[in-house]
C-alpha positions in Angstrom: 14.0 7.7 -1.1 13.0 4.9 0.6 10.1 5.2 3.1 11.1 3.7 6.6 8.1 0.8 7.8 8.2 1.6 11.1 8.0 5.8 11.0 4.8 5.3 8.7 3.3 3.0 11.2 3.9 4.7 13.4 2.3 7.8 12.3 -0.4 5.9 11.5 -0.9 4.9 15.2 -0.8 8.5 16.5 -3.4 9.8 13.5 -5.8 6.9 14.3 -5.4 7.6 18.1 -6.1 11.3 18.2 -9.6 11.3 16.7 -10.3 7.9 18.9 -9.1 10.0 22.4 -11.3 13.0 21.0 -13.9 10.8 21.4 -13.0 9.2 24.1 -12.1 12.0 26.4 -15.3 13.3 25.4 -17.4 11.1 26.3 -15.3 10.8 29.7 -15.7 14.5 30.3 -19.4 14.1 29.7 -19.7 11.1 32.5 -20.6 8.6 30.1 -17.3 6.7 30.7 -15.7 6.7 34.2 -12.2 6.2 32.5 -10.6 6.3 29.0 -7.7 4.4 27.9 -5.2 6.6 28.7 -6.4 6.0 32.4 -6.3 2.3 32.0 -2.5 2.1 30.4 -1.8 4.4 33.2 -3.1 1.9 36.2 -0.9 -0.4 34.5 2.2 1.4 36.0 1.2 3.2 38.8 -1.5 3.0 41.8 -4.6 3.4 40.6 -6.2 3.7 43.5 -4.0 6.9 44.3 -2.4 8.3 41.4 -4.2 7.3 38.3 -5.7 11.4 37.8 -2.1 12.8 38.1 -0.8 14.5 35.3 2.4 12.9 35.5 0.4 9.2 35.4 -2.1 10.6 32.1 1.2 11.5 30.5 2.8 7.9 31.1 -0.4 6.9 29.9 -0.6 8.9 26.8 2.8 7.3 25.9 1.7 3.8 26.3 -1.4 4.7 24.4 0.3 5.8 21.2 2.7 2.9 21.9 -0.3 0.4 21.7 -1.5 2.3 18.6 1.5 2.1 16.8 1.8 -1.3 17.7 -1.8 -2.5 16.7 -0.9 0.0 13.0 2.2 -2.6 12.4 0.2 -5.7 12.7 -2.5 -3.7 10.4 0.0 -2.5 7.9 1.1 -6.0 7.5 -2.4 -7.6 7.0 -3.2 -4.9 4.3 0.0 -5.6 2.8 -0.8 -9.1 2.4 -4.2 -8.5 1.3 -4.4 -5.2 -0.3 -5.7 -1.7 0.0 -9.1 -2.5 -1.2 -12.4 -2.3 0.9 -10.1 -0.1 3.3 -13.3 0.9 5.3 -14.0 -2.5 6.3 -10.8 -3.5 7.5 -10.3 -0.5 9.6 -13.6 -1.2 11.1 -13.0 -4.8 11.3 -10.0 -3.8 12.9 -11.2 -1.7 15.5 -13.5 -4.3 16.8 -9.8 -6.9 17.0 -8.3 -4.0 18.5 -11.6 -3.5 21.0 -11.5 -7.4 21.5 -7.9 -7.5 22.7 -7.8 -4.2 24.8 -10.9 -4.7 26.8 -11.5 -8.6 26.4 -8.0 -10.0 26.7 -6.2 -7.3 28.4 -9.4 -6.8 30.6 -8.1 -8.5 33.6 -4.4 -6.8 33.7 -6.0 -3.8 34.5 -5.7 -2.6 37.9 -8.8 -0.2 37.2 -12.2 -2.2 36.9 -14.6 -1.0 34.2 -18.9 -1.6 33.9 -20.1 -3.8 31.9 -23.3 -2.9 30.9 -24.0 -2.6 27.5 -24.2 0.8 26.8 -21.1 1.2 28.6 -19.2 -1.5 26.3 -20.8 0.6 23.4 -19.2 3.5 24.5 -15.9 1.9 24.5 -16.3 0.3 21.3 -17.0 3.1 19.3 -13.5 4.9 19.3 -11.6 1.6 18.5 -13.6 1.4 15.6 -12.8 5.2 15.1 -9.2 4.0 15.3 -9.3 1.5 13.1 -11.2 3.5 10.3 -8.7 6.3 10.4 -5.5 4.0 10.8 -7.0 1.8 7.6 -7.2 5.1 5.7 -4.1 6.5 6.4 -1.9 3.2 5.3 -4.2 3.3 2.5 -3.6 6.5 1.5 0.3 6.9 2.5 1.4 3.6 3.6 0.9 0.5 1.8 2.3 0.1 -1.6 3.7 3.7 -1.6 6.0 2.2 1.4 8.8 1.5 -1.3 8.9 5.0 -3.7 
């Protein structure tokens, strides 16, 4: 049976995303980050300034989180399609650091919530997109590329 594209990428999206918003809920329980990224695709939508610690606003959040992610797994599936399942750990962390670039570089100013920018704090964000990436690359690797078409 053929393996749909689009169901494996996006499972790959929402395994990469749940250890990255471990991590990042973590650290925002712990204070180190004012917001995660749930909080941030959240703003997008609704006032931030009122309603962006709802539960109703996290949840539209999570959804557009694990859209994002299963977005950002396509365009990786198709890069490690081109180029192969080797050196998996290095794409996935060279992909986290493009998905870090676009999502708080690019997409910086569309957010209605405004981050630090010290450092430390950049750190902090960087970390679980390179979590994402690592655990996205490994699960194409391991059930996605190549074994697409069994």
């Amino acid at each position: 049976m053929k393996k749909d594209t689009l169901v494996v990428c996006g499972l790959a999206g929402i395994i990469g995303n749940i250890p990255k918003e471990f991590l990042t809920w973590g650290l925002y329980f712990a204070g180190i980050v004012k917001y995660t990224f749930v909080h941030f695709c959240a703003g997008l939508v609704v006032n931030p300034a009122i309603y962006v610690n709802e539960p109703l606003s996290l949840v539209i959040g999570v959804m557009i989180d694990y859209t994002i992610a299963t977005a950002f797994s396509l365009a990786l599936y198709l890069g490690m399609r081109k180029t192969g399942t080797n050196y998996w750990f290095l794409k996935g962390l060279g992909f986290g650091m493009f998905v870090f670039l676009i999502c708080y570089g690019f997409m910086r100013p569309t957010f209605s919530l405004k981050i630090e920018s010290p450092p430390l704090v950049a750190l902090m964000y960087m970390i679980p997109n390179l979590l994402y990436g690592i655990t996205t690359s490994w699960f194409l690797k391991r059930y996605g590329v190549f074994k697409i078409f069994r």
